[in-house]
C-alpha positions as CSV (number, residue, x, y, z in Angstrom):
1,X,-11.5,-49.2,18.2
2,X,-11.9,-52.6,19.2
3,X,-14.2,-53.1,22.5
4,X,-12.3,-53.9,26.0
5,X,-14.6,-57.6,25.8
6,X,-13.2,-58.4,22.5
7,X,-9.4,-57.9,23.6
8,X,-7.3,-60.9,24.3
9,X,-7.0,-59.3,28.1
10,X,-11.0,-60.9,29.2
11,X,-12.8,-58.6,31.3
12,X,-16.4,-59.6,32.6
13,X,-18.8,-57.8,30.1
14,X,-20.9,-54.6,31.4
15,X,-24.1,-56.3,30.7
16,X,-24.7,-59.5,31.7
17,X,-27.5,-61.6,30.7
18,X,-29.0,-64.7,32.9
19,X,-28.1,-67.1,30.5
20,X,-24.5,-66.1,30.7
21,X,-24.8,-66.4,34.6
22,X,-26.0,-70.1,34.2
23,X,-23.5,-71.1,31.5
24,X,-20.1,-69.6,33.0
25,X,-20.8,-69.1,36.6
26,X,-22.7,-72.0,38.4
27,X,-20.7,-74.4,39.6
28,X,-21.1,-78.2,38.5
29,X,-21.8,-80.6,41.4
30,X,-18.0,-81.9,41.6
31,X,-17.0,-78.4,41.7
32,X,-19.0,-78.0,44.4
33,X,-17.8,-81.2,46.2
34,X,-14.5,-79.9,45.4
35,X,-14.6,-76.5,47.0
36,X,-15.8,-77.7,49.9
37,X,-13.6,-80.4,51.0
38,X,-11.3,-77.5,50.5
39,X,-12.1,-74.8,52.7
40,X,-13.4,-74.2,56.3
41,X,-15.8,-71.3,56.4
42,X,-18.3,-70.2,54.1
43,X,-16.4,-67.3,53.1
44,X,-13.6,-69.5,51.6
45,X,-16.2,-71.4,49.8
46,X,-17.4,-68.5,48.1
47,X,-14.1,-67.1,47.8
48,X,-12.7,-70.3,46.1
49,X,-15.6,-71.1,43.9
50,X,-16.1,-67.6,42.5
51,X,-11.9,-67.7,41.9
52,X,-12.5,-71.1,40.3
53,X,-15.2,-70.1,38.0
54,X,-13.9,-66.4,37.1
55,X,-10.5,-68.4,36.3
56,X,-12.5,-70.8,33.9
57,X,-14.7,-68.0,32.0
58,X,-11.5,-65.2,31.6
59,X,-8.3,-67.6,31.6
60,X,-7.2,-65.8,35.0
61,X,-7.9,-65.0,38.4
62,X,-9.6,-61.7,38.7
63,X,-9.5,-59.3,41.4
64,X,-12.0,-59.6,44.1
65,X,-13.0,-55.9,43.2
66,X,-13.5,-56.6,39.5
67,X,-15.9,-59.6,39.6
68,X,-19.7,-57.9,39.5
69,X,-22.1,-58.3,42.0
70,X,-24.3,-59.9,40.2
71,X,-21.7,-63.2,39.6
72,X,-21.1,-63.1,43.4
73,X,-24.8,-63.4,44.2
74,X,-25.6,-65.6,41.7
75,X,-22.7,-68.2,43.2
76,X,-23.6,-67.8,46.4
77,X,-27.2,-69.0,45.4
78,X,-25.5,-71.7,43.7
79,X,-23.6,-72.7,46.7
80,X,-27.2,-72.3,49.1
81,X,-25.0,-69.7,51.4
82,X,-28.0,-67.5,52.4
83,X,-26.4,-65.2,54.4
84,X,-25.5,-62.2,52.5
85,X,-23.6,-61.0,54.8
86,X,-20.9,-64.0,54.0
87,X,-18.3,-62.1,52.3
88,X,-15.7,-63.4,49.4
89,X,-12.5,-64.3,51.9
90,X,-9.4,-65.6,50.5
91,X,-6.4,-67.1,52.7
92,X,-3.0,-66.6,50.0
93,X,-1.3,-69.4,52.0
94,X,-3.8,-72.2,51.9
95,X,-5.1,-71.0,48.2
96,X,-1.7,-71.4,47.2
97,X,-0.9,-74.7,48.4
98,X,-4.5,-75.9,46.9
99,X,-4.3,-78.2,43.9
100,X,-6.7,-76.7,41.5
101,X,-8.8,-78.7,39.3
102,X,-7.6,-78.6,35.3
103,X,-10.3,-75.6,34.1
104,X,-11.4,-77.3,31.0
């Protein structure tokens, strides 16, 4: 039987190595930029950059309860949001009226 990562359905891998962190997850500079001209708080930065970046690596938007810790941390180090108690908010309304940026 073929494994659930190699299925065309993309789930985030049970093991995932640093280097995969660094390639997929962190946010460029203009991503950056772009999030936060975007949002108001620092849990809709999170929330849009992790949606942003989960969307580019799996070709869709996961659910917040499927994205492992260790992808939220390592975004919010990426975005300098020390506060760990900042968590992943997302506001439907203004996410859907938000002009994503093409994910290639």
């Amino acid at each position: 039987m073929t494994s659930v990562e190699r299925t065309a359905y993309r789930v985030f891998p049970r093991l995932m190595t640093t280097l995969e962190l660094h390639l997929f997850f962190s946010p460029s500079q203009e991503e950056r930029a772009w999030a936060r001209e975007k949002t108001d708080t620092d849990e809709h930065l999170l929330a849009l950059t992790l949606a942003l970046k989960c969307f580019q690596r799996l070709g869709r938007f996961a659910k917040a309860r499927e994205v492992p810790v260790v992808v939220v941390e390592h975004v919010r180090r990426c975005l300098e949001l020390t506060d760990r108690g900042i968590a992943a908010l997302v506001d439907p309304a203004r996410l859907a009226a938000m002009d994503l940026p093409d994910p290639a």
